[in-house]
N, C-alpha and C positions, 0 to 999 in steps of 0.2 A: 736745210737742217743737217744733211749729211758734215755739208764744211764746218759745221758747228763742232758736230761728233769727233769730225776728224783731229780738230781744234785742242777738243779736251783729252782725247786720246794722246796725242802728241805730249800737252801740258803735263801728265801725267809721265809719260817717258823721261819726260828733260827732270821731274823731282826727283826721280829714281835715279838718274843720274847724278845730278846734282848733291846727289845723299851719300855718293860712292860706289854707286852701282850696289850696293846692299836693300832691300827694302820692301815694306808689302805694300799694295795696291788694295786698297779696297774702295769697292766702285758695284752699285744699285746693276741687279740683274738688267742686260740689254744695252749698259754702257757700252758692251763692245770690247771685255776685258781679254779675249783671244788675240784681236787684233792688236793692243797694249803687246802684250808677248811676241808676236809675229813681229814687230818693231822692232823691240830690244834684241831679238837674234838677230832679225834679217842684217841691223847694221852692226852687229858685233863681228859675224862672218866675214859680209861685204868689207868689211874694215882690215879684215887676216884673212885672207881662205883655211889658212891653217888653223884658224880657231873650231873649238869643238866644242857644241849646244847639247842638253839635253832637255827637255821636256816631259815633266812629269803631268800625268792627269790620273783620274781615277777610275776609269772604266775604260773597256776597250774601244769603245765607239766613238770617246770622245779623242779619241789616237788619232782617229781617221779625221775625223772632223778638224782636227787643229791640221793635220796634213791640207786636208783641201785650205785651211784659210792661207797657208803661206802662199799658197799659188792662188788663191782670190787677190791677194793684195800684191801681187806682181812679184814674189820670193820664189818663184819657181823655179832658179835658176842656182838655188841655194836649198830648199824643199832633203835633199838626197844626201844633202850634211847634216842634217838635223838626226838626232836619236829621242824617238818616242816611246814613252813607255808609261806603264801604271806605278802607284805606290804599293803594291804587292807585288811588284817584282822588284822594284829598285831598292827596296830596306834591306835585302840579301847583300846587293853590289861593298865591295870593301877595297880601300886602295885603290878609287879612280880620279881623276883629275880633271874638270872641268872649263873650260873658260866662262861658260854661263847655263845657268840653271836655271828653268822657269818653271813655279809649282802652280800649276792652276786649280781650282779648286783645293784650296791649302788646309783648308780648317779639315779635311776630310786626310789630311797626310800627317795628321800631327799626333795620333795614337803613340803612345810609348812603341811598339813593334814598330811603328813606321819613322820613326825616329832617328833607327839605327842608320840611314843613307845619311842624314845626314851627320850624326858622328862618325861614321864611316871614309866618309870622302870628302874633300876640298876642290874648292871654285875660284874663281876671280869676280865674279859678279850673279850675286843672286837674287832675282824676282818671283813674289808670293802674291798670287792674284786669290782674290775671295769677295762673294758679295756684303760680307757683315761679320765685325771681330767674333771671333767664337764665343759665344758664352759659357763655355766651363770655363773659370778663370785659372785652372794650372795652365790651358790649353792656351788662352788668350796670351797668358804671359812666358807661355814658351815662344811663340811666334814673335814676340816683342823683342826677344834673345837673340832670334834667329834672324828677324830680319823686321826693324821697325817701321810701321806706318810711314812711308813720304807723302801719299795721297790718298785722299778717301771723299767719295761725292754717296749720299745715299740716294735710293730710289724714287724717293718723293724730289729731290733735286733733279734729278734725270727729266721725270715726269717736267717740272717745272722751265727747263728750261729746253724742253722738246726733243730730247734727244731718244724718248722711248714713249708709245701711247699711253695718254691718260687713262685712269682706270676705274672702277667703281665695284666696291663688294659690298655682297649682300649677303645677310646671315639669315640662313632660315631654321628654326628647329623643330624636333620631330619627337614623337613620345614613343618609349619602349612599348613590346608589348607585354601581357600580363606575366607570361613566363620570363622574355627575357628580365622585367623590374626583379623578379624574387630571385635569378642567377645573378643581377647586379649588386641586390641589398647584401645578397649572401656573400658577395666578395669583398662590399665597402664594410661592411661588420668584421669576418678576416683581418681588412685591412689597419681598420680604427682599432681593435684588440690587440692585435702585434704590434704594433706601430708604440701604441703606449708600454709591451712589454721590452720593444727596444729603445724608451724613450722620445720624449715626446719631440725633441727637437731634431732635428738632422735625422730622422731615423733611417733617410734612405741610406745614405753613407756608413751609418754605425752596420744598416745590413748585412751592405757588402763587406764593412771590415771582417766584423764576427765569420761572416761565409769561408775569410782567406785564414781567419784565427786559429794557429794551433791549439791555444791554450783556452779557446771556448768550451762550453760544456754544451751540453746535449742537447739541453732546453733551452740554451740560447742560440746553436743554430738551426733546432727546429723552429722558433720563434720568427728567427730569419728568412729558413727557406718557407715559412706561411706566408711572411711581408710580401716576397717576391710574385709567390703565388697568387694569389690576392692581386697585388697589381699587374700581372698578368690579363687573367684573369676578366680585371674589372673593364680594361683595354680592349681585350678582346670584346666583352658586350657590346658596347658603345661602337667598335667600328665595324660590326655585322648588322649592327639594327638594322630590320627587316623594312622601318619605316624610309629608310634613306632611298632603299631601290625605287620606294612609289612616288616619291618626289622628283626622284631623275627621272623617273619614268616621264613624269607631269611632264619637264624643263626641257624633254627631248621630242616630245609630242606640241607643245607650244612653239617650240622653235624649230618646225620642219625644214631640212633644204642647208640650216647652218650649222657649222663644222665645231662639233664641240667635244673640250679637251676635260678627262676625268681622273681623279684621283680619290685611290682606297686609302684603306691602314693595309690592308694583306692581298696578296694574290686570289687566294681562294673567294676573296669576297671583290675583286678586281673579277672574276668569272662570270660572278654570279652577276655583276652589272651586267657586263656584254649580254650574258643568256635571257634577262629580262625584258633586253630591246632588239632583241634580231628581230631582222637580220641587218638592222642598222647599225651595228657596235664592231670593233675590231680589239683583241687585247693586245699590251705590251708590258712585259713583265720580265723579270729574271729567270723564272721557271722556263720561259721559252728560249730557243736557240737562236741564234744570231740573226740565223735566214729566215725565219719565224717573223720575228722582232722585224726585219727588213719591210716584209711582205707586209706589215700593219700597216708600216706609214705610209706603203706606199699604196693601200687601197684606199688608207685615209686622206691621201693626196687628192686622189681620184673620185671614189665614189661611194663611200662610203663615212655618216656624219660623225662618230663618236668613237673617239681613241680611248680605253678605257684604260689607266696604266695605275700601277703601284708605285714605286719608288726609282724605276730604271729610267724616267726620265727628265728626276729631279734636276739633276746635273748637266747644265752646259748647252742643253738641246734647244735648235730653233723649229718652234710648230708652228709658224706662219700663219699656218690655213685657218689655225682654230680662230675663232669670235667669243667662245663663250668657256667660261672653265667652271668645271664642278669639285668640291672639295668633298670627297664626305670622309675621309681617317684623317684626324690630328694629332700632333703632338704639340708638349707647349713651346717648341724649339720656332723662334722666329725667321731663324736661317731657313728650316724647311720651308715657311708659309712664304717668303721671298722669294726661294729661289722656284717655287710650282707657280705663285702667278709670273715672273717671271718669264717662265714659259707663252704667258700670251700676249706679253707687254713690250711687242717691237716696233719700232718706228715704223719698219717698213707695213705694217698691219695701218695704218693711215687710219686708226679709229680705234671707239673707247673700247678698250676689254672690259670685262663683263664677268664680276667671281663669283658665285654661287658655293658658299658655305653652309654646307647641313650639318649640325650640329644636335647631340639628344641635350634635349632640356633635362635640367635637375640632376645636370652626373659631373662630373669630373671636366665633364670634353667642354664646359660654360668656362669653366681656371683657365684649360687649355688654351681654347679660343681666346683670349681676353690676353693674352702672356703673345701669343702667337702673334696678332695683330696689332702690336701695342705700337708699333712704328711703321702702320698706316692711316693712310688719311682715306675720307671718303667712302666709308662704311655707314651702313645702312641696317638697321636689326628691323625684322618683320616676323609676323606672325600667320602669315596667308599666303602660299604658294601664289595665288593671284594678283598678288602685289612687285610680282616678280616682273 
């Protein structure tokens, strides 16, 4: 399977090529899109010594980690020509000159601010890796400008033709409790009342307009900042439900001995998993330091069953170890929900991953869930943690 991998990896170089060296990639998390990029420099360099790479990603971790893959894939001899950096430092840079540019995780570089590199500087050959077009469509079709689709294989293809393990989710839902239902109703009433005084249609955009409005009145951006509040808010309930920690509790007590991968909506309730299952749980989150963040995985490597992470390890990261993943914060963004199972959907894992999605019945997070998952296969809705 690997020569397979290596196969369509390559396939995917020669489009990019083939297109003028201009072009985005998009490729099902565990394709292997780091190694795509390690190609396109290692032979641009090899070709000039005197050519010069940079590499963009979006967090600092994943700097290091595109580092280690040039010298996984035998570029280590070239590794110390390469310039790596984040999208919040690079939209600063003005008047530089590239031979080639690799943006990984691209849909995360495409903010208006992040923008400014690339009207800023000029290249000769630029690659845009990402697992799935963005769906804001200004975003999708600024990327279309900057650098159009030559390939794209989705994850259910991947799955299909073995290049990452098959997978299987399961939805489980859970009921607020009596307090949190009256802080929920009390935010979707907010919600549905603003909502109509900004219009029934688009309201969420008319919010933000009116928010940046000089010429709004009072009562229209108090109407505003209620909407926001409100769905704030109503977010917030739904990914603290107290009922989610007693299911992972169940899903970590059922499954002793196996390594399993967790995901909140916020830190604070990323905490409060870990505290509910010591001393079997480790966090990783943003709120921690580097060296912090280091030590989790690597007692999660070792000896301890459940990484319990927010958002820091949406992007890019290989968890090997895990077997089993739990979702409890959503959004309706299907880029998130691909790119967190993702995290346990590697070949080299030689078995089915296992998703565990808790979801509260009757709220908002049912849209979510349904928008989030719309481009997977293999999904299961239940109603009995024992069917798990």
């Amino acid at each position: 399977m690997h020569a397979i991998k290596t196969e369509r990896q390559k396939e995917a170089v020669n489009k990019w090529a083939n297109a003028g060296f201009t072009g985005s990639i998009i490729a099902g998390t565990g394709f292997g899109k780091s190694r795509v990029g390690v190609l396109a420099v290692g032979e641009t360099i090899r070709r000039n010594r005197e050519n010069n790479a940079l590499i963009l990603v979006p967090t600092i971790q994943l700097k290091d980690q595109f580092r280690e893959e040039f010298i996984k894939w035998g570029y280590d001899d070239i590794v110390d020509d390469v310039i790596f950096t984040c999208y919040q430092t690079a939209y600063k840079c003005e008047d530089h000159h590239y031979n080639i540019v690799v943006c990984d995780e691209i849909h995360l570089g495409l903010s208006p601010e992040y923008r400014k590199f690339f009207e800023n500087n000029t290249w000769d050959r630029l690659l845009c890796m990402t697992a799935t077009i963005p769906e804001e469509e200004e975003y999708a079709e600024y990327l279309n400008s900057l650098a159009p689709i030559v390939y794209k294989i989705t994850l259910n293809q991947c799955v299909k033709l073995g290049l990452v393990s098959p997978y299987n989710i399961i939805c489980v839902p859970v009921k607020l409790t009596s307090n949190e239902q009256k802080e929920y109703d009390k935010a979707q009433k907010q919600f549905i009342h603003n909502k109509y005084k900004l219009g029934q249609f688009d309201a969420f955009n008319e919010a933000k307009r009116i928010v940046g409005d000089k010429n709004a009145t009072g009562e229209e951006k108090a109407a505003a900042f209620q909407f926001y509040k409100a769905i704030k808010k109503r977010k917030d309930v739904v990914d603290s439900a107290s009922n989610k920690i007693t299911v992972l509790q169940k899903i970590v007590l059922s499954n002793s001995g196996k390594k399993i991968l967790t995901f909140s909506g916020s830190n604070e309730f990323t905490n409060k998993m870990c505290e509910s299952i010591k001393p079997l749980g480790v966090t990783y989150h943003s709120n921690m330091t580097k060296k912090q963040r280091v030590l989790s995985l690597e007692k999660f490597s070792k000896n301890v069953d459940v990484l319990c992470s927010t958002k820091a390890l949406n992007q890019g990261f290989d968890v090997s170890e895990a077997e089993i993943g739990v979702i409890c914060g959503l959004t309706s963004k299907s880029l998130t929900m691909i790119q967190r199972v993702g995290r346990l959907l590697r070949y080299e894992n030689n078995k089915i991953g296992k998703i565990v999605i808790i979801y509260v019945a009757d709220s908002q997070e049912v849209k979510w869930l349904k928008n989030a998952t719309k481009s997977f296969e293999n999904i299961k809705y239940i109603n009995n943690i024992k069917n798990l």
